[in-house]
C-alpha positions as a printed Julia matrix, in Angstrom:
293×3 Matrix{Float64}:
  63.88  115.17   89.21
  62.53  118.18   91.04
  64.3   120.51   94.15
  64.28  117.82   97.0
  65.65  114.74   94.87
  68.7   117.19   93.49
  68.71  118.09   97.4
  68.86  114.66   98.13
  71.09  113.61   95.84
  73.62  117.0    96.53
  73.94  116.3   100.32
  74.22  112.45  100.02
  77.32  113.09   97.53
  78.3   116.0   100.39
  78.22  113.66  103.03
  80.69  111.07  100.88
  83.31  113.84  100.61
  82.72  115.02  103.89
  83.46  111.42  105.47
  86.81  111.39  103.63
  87.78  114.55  104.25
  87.08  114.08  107.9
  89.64  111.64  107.9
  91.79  112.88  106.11
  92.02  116.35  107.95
  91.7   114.46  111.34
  95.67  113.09  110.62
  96.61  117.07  109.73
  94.83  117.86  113.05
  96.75  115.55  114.82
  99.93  115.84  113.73
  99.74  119.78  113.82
  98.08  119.42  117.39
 100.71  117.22  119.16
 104.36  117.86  117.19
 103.77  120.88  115.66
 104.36  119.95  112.32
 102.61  121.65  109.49
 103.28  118.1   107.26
 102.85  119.02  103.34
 103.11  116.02  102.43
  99.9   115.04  103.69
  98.42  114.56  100.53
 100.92  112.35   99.14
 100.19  109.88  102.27
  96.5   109.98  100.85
  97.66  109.49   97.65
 100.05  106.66   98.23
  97.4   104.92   99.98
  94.99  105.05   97.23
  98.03  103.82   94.71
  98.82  101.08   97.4
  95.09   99.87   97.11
  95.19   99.64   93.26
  98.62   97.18   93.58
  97.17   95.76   96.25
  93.71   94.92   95.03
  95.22   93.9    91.63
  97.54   91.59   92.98
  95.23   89.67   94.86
  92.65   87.41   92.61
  88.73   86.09   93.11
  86.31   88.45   94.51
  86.83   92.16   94.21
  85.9    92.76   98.38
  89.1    90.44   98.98
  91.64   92.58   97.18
  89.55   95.5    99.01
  90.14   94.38  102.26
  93.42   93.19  102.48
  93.78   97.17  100.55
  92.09   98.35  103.68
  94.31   96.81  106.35
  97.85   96.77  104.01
  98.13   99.73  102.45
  97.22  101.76  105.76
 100.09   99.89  107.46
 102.52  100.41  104.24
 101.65  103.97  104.43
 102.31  104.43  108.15
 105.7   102.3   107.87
 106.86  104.83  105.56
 106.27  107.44  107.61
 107.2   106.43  110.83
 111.24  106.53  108.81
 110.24  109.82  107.39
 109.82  110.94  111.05
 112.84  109.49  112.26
 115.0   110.15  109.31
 114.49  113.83  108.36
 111.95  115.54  111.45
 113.83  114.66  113.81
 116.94  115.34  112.71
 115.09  119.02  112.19
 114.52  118.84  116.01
 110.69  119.41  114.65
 112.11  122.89  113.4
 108.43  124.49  112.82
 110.46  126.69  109.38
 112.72  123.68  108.66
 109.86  121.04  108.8
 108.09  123.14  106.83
 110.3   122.87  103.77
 111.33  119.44  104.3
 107.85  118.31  104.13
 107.4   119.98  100.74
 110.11  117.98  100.15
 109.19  115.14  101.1
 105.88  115.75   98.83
 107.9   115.88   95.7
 109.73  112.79   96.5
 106.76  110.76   97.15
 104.97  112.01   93.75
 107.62  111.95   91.49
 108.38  107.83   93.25
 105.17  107.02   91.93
 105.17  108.71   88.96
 108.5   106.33   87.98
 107.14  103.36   89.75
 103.26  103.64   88.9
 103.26  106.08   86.1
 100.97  108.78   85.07
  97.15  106.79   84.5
  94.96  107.18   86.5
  93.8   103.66   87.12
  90.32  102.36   89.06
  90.12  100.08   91.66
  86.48   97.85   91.74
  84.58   98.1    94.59
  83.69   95.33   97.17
  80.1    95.97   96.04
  77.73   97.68   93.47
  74.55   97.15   95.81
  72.15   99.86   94.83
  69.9   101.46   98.21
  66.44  102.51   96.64
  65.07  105.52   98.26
  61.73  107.81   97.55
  63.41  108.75   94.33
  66.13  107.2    93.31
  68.27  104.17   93.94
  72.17  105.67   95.53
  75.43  103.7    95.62
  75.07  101.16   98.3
  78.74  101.32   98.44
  79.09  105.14   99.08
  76.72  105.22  102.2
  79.1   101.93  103.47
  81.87  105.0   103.33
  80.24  107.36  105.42
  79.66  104.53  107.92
  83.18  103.28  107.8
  84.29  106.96  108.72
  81.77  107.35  111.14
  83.27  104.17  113.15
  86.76  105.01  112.68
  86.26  108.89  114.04
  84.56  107.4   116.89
  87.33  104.71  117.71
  89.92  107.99  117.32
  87.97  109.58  119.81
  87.53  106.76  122.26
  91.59  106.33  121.76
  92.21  109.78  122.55
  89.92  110.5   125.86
  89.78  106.63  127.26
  93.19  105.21  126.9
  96.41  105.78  128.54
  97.64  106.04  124.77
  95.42  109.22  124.5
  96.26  110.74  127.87
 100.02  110.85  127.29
  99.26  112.02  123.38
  97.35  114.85  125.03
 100.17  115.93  127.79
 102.73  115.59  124.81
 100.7   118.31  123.24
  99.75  120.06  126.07
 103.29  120.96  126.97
 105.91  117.97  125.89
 108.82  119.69  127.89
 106.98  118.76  131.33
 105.71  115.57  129.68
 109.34  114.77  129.1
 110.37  115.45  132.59
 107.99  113.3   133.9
 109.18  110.11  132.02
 107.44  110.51  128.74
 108.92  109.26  125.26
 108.21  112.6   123.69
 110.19  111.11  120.39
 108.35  107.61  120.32
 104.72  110.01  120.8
 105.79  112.36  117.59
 106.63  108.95  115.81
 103.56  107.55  116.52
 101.32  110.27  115.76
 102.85  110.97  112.16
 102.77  107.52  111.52
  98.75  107.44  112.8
  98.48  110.71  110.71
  99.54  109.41  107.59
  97.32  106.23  108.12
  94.18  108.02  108.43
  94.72  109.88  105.06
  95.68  105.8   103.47
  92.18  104.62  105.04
  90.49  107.76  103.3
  92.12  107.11  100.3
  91.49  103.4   100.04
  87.65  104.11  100.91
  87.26  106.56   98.63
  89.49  105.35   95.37
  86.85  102.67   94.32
  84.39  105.54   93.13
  87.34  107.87   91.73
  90.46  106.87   90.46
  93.94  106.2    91.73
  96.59  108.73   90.44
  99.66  110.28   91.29
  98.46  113.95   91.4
  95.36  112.94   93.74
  96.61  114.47   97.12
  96.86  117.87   95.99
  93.47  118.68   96.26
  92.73  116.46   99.78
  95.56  118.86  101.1
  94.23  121.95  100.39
  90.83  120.7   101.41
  92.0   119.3   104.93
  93.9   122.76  105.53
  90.46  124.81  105.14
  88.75  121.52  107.53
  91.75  122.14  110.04
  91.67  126.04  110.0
  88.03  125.99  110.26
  87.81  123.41  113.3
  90.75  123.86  115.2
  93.78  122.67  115.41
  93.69  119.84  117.28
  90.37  119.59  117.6
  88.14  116.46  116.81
  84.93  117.94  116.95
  86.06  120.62  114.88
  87.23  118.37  112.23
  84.36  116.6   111.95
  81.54  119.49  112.37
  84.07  121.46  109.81
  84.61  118.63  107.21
  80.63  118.31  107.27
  80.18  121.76  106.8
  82.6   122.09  103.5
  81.42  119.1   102.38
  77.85  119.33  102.56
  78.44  123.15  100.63
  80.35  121.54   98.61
  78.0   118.89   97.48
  74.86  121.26   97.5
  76.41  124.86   95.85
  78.2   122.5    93.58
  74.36  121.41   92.29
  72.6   124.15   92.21
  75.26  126.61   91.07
  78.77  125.53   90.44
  81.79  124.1    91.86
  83.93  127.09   92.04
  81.57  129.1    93.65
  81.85  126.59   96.26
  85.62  126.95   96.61
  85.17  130.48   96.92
  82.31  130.27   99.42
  85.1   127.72  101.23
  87.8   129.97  100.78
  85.83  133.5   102.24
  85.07  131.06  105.23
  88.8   130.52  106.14
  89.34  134.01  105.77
  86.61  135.08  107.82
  87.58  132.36  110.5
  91.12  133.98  110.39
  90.16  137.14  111.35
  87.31  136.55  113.93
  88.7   133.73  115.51
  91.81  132.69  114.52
  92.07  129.33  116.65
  88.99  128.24  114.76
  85.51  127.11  115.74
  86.15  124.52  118.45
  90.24  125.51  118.75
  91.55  127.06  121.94
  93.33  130.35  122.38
  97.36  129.98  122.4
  98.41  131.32  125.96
């Protein structure tokens, strides 16, 4: 192949990992945006999900898009169950402590892993996806499968959006995170909101996972790097910000994809990295983020 089926081929792959990423980074966003949590343990929701789809897909005989989407609707739910008693059983006890949460989140992380390190152990094991139809294009014939993923995302960051600027749901999410003292006063369950959104956080990183673990591997070191990646999404965008979580997770994963081609994948994180920095400094709310008053 010549420059445009490598280009091709490059952004195609970027536009996989920048579907996941999306959603993964959207549940940071959220959670950041509305409790003011910074929730480490972020990537260990991801990874449980993806662990969740391998018992879950396993479990379940005849054809492999069964297991898949039972996976798909389970797994998500598992994922948010557990978090919802997270919340309730160590946040809020914190009283949301931005320093406190900080640390129990970490902690948190290392009770997740080393749970399914005992329980699921250390191979990383695949799951078989729904499909293996192959698309042909001009010059070459792509994963059928993988283009399903960036569709999937596509729908679900559009319901998210429809959920958070048509529905009563979304208004009082927003005026919790707008100012939750006055959202209080006026009759709001502030507590049953921050519930809620970590729980919808940590589901959004299990959908991600469970979409993307058919063409990787489930293992139970996989959310360290979907973490760090939805960080540099969420610092880039805005916290808070859908638009800036999607336009950012297409950006770094589109360079991703391409510099990772034509030149190698650490360049890329550095190119990534020098990005957050210069966001930092010139605008430290991000792209699409507001100013704190």
């Amino acid at each position: 192949m010549h420059f445009g089926p490598h280009l091709l081929l490059a952004a195609l792959e970027g536009l996989v990992t920048s579907a996941v990423l999306a959603l993964t980074a959207l549940g940071l966003s959220l959670v950041f945006g509305v409790m003011r949590v910074v929730n480490v343990a972020h990537g260990e929701f991801f990874m449980l999900g993806a662990v969740l789809a391998w018992a879950i897909s396993t479990a379940i005989s005849g054809h492999p898009a069964v297991g898949f989407l039972a996976a798909l609707v389970i797994a998500p739910l598992i994922v948010g169950a557990i978090a919802l008693v997270a919340e309730r059983l160590v946040l809020r006890r914190l009283d949301y402590n931005p320093e406190a949460t900080i640390v129990a989140t970490i902690g948190m992380l290392y009770i997740i892993q080393q749970l399914a390190l005992t329980f699921y152990g250390p191979e990383a094991r695949p799951v078989e996806p729904p499909f293996s139809y192959r698309i042909l294009l001009p010059w070459f014939g792509y994963s059928g499968y993988k283009l399903s993923i960036i569709a999937a995302s596509a729908l679900l960051l559009i319901a998210t959006w429809l959920v958070l600027t048509r529905t009563r749901i979304g208004l009082i999410m927003r005026a919790t995170q707008y100012d939750s003292e006055t959202a209080q006063a006026f009759g709001i369950p502030v507590g049953r909101v921050y519930g809620g959104v970590f729980a919808l956080g940590a589901m959004l990183a299990a959908i991600a996972a469970v979409l993307i673990v058919p063409i990787s591997q489930a293992h139970y070191l996989m959310g360290q790097d979907p973490l760090l990646l939805s960080f540099i999404v969420v610092i880039i965008g805005g916290l808070g910000s859908l638009r800036g979580t999607v336009v950012a997770a297409v950006l770094i994963g589109l360079s991703d994809g391409i510099i990772s081609m034509f030149f190698s994948p650490t360049l890329a994180k550095i190119i990534a990295t020098l990005l957050v920095a210069m966001v930092l400094v010139f605008r430290p709310q991000g792209l699409f983020g507001t100013a704190s008053r």
